[in-house]
C-alpha positions as CSV (number, residue, x, y, z in Angstrom):
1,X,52.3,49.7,-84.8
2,X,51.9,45.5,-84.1
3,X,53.5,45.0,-87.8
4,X,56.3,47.7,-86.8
5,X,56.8,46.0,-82.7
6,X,56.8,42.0,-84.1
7,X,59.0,42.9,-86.6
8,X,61.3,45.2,-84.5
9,X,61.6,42.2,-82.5
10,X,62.5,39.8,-85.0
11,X,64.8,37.0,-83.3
12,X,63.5,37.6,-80.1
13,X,60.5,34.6,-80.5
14,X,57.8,37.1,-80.1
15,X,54.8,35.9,-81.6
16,X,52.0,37.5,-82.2
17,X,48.2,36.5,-81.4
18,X,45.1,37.6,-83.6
19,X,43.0,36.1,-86.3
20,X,44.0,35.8,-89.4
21,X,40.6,35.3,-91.0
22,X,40.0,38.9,-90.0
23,X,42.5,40.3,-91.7
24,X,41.2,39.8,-95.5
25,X,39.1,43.0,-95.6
26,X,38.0,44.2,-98.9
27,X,38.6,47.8,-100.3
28,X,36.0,49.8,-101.5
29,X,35.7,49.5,-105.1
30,X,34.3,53.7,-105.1
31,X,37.5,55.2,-103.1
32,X,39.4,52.2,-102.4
33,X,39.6,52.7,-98.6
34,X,41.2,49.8,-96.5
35,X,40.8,50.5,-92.6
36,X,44.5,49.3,-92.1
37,X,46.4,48.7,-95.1
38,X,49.1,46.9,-93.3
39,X,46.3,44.4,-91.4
40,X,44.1,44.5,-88.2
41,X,46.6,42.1,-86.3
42,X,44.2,41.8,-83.5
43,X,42.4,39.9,-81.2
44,X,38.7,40.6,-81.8
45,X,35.7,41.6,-79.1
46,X,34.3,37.6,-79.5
47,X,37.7,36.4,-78.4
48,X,39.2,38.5,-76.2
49,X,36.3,38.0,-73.9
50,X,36.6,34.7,-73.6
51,X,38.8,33.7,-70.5
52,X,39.7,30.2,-71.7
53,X,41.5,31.7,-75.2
54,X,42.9,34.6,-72.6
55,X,44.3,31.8,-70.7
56,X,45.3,29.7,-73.7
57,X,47.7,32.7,-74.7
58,X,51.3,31.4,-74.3
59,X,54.4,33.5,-72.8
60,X,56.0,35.9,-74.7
61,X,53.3,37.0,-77.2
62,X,52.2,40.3,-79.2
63,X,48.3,40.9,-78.5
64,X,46.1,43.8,-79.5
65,X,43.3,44.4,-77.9
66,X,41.1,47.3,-77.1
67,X,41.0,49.5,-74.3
68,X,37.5,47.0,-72.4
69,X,39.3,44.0,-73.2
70,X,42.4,44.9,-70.5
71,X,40.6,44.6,-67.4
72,X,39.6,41.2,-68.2
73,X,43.4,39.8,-68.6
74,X,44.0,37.2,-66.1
75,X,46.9,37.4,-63.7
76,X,50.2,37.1,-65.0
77,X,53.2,39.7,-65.9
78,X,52.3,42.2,-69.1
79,X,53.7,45.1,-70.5
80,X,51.2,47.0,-71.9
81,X,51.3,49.8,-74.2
82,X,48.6,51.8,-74.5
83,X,48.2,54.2,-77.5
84,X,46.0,57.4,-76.8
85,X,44.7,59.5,-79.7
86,X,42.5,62.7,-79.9
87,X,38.8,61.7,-79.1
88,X,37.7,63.5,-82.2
89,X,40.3,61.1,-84.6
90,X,38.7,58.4,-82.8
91,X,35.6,58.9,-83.5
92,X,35.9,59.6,-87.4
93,X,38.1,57.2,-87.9
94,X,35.5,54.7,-86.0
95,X,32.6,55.8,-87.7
96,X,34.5,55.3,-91.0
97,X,35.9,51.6,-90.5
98,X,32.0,50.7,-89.4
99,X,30.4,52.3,-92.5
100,X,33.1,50.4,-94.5
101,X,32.5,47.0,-92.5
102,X,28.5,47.5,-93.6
103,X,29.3,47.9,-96.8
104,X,32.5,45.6,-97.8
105,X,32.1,43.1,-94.1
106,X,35.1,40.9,-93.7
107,X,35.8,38.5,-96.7
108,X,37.0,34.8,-95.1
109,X,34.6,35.2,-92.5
110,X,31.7,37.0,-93.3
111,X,29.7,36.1,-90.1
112,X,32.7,38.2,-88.6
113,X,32.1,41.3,-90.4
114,X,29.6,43.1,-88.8
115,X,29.9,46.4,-87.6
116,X,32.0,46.9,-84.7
117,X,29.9,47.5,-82.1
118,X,33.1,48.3,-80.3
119,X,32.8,51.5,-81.8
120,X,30.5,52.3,-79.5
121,X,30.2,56.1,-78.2
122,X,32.8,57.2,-77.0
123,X,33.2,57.5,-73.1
124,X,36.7,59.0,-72.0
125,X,35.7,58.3,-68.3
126,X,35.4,54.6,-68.7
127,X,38.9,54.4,-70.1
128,X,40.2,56.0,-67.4
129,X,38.8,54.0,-65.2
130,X,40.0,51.0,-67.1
131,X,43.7,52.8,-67.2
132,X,43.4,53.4,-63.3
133,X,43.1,49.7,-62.5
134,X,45.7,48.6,-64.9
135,X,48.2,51.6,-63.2
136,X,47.8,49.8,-59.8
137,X,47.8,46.3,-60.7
138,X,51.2,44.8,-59.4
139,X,51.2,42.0,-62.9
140,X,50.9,45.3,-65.2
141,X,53.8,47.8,-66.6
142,X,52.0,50.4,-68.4
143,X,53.8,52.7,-70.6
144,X,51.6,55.1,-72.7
145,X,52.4,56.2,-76.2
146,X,50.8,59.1,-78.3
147,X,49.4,58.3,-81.7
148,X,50.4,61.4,-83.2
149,X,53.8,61.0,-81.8
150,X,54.1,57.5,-82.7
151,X,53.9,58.9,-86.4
152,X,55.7,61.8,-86.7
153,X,58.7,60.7,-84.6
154,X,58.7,56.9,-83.9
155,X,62.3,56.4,-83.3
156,X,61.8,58.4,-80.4
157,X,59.0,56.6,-79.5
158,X,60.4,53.1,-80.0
159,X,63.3,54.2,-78.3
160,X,61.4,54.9,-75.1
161,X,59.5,51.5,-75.6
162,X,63.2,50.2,-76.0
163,X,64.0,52.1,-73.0
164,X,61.0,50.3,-70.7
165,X,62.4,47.2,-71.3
166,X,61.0,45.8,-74.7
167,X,64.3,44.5,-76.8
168,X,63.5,46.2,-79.9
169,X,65.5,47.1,-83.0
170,X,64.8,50.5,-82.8
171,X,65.7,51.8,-86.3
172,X,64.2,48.8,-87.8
173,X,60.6,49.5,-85.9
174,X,60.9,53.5,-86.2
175,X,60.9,52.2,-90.6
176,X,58.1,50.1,-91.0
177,X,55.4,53.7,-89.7
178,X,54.1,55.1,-92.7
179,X,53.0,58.2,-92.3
180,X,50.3,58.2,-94.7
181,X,48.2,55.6,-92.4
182,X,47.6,58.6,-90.5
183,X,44.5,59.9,-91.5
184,X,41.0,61.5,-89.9
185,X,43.5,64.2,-88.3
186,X,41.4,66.7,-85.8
187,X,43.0,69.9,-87.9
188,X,41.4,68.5,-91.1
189,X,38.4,67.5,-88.9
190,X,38.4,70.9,-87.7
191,X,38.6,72.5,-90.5
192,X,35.7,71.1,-92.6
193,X,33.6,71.9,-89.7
194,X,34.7,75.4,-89.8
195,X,34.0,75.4,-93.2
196,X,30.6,73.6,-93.0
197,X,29.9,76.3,-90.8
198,X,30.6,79.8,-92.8
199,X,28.9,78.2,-95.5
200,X,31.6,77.0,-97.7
201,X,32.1,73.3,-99.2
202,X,34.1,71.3,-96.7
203,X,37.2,69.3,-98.7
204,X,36.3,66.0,-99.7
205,X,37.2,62.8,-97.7
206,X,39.9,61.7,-100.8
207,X,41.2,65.7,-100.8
208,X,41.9,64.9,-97.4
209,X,43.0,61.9,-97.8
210,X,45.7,62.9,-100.4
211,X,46.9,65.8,-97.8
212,X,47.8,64.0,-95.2
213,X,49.8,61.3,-97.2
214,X,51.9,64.6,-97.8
């Protein structure tokens, strides 16, 4: 979604923060799995704790974060768009990016590829919490956006965004989601379960995988 906003945006002189040492991750030589195929394009735990980069950030820029890094934004005017997505996506897809980061880590900065410890359990309350403040702070406009929407239909979605303000090129944004990125869906997650559970062999990861790019 950052490629899909910066670029929907294009002429606008939006840039966009993040590291771009972080961004070389390796694939997996078994499966070939890259966490984001299109690039992280965000700020990292290390910095966006760090009130003096926070501060350092100048007007007008793209940042992705995640969802314990927004309280600690200092005081000035944001839009923020926050993407939900089903807690049990979440957590496969977590669990799945830190296996990979053990295994491959981060290749222009290994001392950067540890495993995430920001996927941490997963605690719904403290997000809400951290969503609550950012409703009632007067510097904040938060507009929330479903994942599942955001790939099946994003011209509707970017046309809401469009709608709250951000000058977007709508058809432009709405081109650059791929479909296929979606993966660790809760039916598929679902499904192996059930399976797991009567006894029969759940699908494998690349059956998956190679359904959902359908």
């Amino acid at each position: 979604m950052m490629k899909a906003l910066h670029e929907g945006m294009a002429g606008q002189g939006v840039a966009m923060a993040y590291q771009p040492g972080q961004e070389k991750i390796g694939a997996e030589p078994k499966d070939g799995y890259i966490p984001n195929p299109s690039g992280l394009q965000e700020v990292g735990q290390f910095y966006y704790q760090n009130p003096a980069f926070l501060r350092g950030i100048p007007e007008d820029t793209l940042l992705k974060i995640l969802w314990d890094g927004l309280i600690l934004l200092p005081k000035r005017k944001y839009t923020i768009v926050y993407m939900h997505r089903d807690p049990v996506e979440i957590q496969a897809s977590c669990e799945r990016v830190d296996r990979h980061l053990r295994q491959v880590g981060v290749q222009e900065n290994p001392e950067k590829g540890y495993p995430f410890d920001c996927f941490r359990p997963y605690r719904q309350e403290e997000i809400d919490h951290v969503l609550d403040v950012m409703e009632v702070r007067a510097d904040v406009k938060l507009i929330h956006v479903d994942f599942k929407q955001m790939v099946e239909t994003p011209y509707g979605v970017f046309l809401m965004l469009k709608d709250h303000g951000i000058p977007l090129d709508v058809e432009r944004a709405a081109g650059l989601i791929d479909p296929s990125y979606y993966r660790f869906k809760a039916s598929e997650i679902d499904d192996d379960k059930t399976s797991r559970d009567a006894g029969r062999s759940p699908k494998s990861s690349n059956q998956a995988k190679q359904e959902s790019r359908l």
